[in-house]
MIKOL-232467 format. One line per field, with one value per residue (C-alpha): residue in three letters; x, y, z. Coordinates in Angstrom, 1 decimal. Layout:
residuo	(ala	...)
px	(X	...)
py	(Y	...)
pz	(Z	...)
//
This chain:
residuo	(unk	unk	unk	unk	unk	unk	unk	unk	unk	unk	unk	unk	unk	unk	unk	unk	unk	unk	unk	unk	unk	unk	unk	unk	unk	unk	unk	unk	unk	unk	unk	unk	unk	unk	unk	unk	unk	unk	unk	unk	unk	unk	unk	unk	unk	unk	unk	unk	unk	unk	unk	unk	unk	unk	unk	unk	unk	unk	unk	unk	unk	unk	unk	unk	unk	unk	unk	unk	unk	unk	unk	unk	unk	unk	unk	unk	unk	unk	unk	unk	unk	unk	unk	unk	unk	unk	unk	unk	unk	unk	unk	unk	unk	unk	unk	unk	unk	unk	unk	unk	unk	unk	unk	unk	unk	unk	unk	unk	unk	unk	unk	unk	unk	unk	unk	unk	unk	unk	unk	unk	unk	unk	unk	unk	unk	unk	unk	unk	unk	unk	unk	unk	unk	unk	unk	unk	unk	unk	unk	unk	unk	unk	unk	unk	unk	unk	unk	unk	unk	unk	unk	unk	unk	unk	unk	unk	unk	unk	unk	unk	unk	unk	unk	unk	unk	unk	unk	unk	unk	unk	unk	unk	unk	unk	unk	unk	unk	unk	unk	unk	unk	unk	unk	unk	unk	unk)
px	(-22.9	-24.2	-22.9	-19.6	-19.5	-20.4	-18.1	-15.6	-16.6	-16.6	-13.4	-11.7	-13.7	-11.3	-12.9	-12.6	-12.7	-15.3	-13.1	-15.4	-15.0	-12.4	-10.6	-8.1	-4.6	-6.4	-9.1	-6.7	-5.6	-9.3	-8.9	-7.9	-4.5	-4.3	-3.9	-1.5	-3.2	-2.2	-4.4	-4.1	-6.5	-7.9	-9.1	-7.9	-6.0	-5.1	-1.6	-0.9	2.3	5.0	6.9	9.9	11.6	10.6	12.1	15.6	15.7	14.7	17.7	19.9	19.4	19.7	22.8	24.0	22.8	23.6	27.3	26.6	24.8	27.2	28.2	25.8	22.5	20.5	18.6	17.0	13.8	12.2	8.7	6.1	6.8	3.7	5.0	2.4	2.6	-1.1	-3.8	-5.0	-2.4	-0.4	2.4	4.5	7.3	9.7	12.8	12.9	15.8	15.1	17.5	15.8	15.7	12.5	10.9	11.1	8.3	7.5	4.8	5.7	7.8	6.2	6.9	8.5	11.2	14.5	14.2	11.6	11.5	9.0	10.0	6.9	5.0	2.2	-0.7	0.8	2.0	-0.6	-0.6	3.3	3.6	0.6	-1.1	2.3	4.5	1.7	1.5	5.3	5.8	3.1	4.7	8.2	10.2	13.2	13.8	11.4	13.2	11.0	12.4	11.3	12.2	11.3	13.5	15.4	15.8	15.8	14.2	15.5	12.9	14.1	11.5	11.6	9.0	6.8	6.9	9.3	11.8	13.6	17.1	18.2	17.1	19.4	20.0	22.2	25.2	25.4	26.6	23.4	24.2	21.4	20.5	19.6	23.0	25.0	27.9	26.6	27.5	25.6)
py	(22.8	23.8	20.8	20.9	24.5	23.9	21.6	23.7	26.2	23.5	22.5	26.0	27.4	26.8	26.3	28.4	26.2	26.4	26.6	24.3	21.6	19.0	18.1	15.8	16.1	15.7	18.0	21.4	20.8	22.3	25.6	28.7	28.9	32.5	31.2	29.0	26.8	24.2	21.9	20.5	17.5	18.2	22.3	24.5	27.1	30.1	31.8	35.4	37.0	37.5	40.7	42.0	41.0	37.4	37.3	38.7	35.9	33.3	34.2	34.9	31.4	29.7	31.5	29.7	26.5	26.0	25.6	23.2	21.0	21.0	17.6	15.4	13.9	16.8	19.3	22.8	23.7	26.6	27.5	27.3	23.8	21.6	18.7	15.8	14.5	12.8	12.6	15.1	17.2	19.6	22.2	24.6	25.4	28.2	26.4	22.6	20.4	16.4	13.8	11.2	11.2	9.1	12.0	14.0	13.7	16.0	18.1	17.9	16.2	13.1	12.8	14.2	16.4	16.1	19.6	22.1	25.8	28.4	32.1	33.8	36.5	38.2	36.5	32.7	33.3	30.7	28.4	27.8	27.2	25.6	23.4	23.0	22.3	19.5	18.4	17.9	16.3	13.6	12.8	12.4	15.6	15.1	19.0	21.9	25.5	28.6	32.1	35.5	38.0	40.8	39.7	37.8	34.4	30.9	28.1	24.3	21.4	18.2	15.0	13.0	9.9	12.3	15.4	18.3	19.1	21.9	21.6	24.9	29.0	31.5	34.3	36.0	36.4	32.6	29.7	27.7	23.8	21.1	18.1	16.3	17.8	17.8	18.9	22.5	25.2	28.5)
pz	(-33.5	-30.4	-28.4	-29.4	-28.7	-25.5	-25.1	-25.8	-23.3	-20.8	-21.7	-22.1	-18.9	-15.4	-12.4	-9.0	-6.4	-3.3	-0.3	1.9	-0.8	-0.8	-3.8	-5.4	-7.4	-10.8	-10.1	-8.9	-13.4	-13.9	-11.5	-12.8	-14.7	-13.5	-9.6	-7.7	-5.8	-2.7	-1.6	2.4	3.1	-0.4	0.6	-2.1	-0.8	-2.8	-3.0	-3.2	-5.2	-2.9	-2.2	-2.6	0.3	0.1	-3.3	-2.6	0.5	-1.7	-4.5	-1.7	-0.3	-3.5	-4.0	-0.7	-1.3	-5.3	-4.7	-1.7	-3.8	-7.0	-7.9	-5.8	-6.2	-4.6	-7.0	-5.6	-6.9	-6.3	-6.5	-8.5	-8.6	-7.6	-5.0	-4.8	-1.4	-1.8	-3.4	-1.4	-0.6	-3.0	-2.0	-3.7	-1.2	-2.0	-2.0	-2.2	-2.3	-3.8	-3.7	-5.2	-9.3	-9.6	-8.0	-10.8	-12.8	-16.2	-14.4	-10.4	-8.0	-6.5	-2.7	0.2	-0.6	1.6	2.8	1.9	2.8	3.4	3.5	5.4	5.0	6.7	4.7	4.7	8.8	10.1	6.9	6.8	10.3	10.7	8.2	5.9	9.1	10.1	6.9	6.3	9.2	8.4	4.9	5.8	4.8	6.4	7.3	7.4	7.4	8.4	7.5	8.8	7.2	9.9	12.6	10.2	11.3	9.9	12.4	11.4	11.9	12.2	11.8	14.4	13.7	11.9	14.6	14.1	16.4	16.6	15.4	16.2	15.3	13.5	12.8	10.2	12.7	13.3	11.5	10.2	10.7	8.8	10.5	6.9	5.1	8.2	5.7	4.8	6.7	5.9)
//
């Protein structure tokens, strides 16, 4: 019938999101499938592919940090993984690490990640330091790490009553210490 075919355009058709719009967690599971999408205060923000160089950092720090967390409570997660901090805030970090098991959920992690890291590139400059940084800082992620990869250098955050502080900058000469795992030494 006509109806139900409609309906099933409806249903089948995903939405593109108006950028001046604000939007909840159920609503980004209607956008478009083809695009990750993050959502800060409820505006949809779309993410681009990264390049090369942000994906040999990212498997070189998971590389590091796998062996660190072997045998603990910890898990690293790496993106896309959709982290609900809110209803009105969604994040897909490029590295995460979550202690907590009842933050695993089957679609997302629920929560404030222990530590979550962004590698940075040229289009996400202002958004990662910026309106993530803010925004982790507000719900309780215990450490925020920040990697360039021109310079390179990896800056450690430390929350401090909701603020970041900086722990300490590195670069690939030095011996990277965490404030949250105080035990790792990369």
């Amino acid at each position: 019938s006509a109806a139900g075919l409609a309906w099933e355009l409806r249903e089948n058709s995903k939405m593109q999101p108006d950028r001046n719009t604000r939007y909840l967690w159920n609503d980004v599971q209607h956008f478009d499938e083809d695009q990750r999408w993050e959502l800060i205060d409820g505006y949809p923000f779309a993410m681009s592919s990264p390049l090369t160089v942000h994906q040999v950092i990212s498997m070189q720090l998971t590389a590091s940090l796998l062996p660190l967390l072997r045998g603990g409570p910890c898990r690293l997660l790496a993106a896309p993984m959709d982290v609900k901090l809110s209803e009105r805030d969604l994040v897909q970090p490029d590295l995460l690490v979550v202690c907590d098991p009842s933050q695993f959920q089957r679609t997302h992690i629920e929560g404030a990640p222990r530590l979550v890291i962004e590698i940075l590139s040229d289009s996400s400059l202002r958004h990662d330091r910026l309106r993530k940084m803010n925004l982790y800082a507000r719900a309780d992620v215990s450490e925020y790490w920040i990697v360039t990869p021109h310079l390179p250098m990896v800056e450690v955050f430390s929350n401090q009553n909701g603020h970041f502080v900086v722990a300490g900058s590195y670069t690939e000469s030095d011996l990277l210490r965490s404030p949250a795992f105080p035990e790792w030494a990369l």
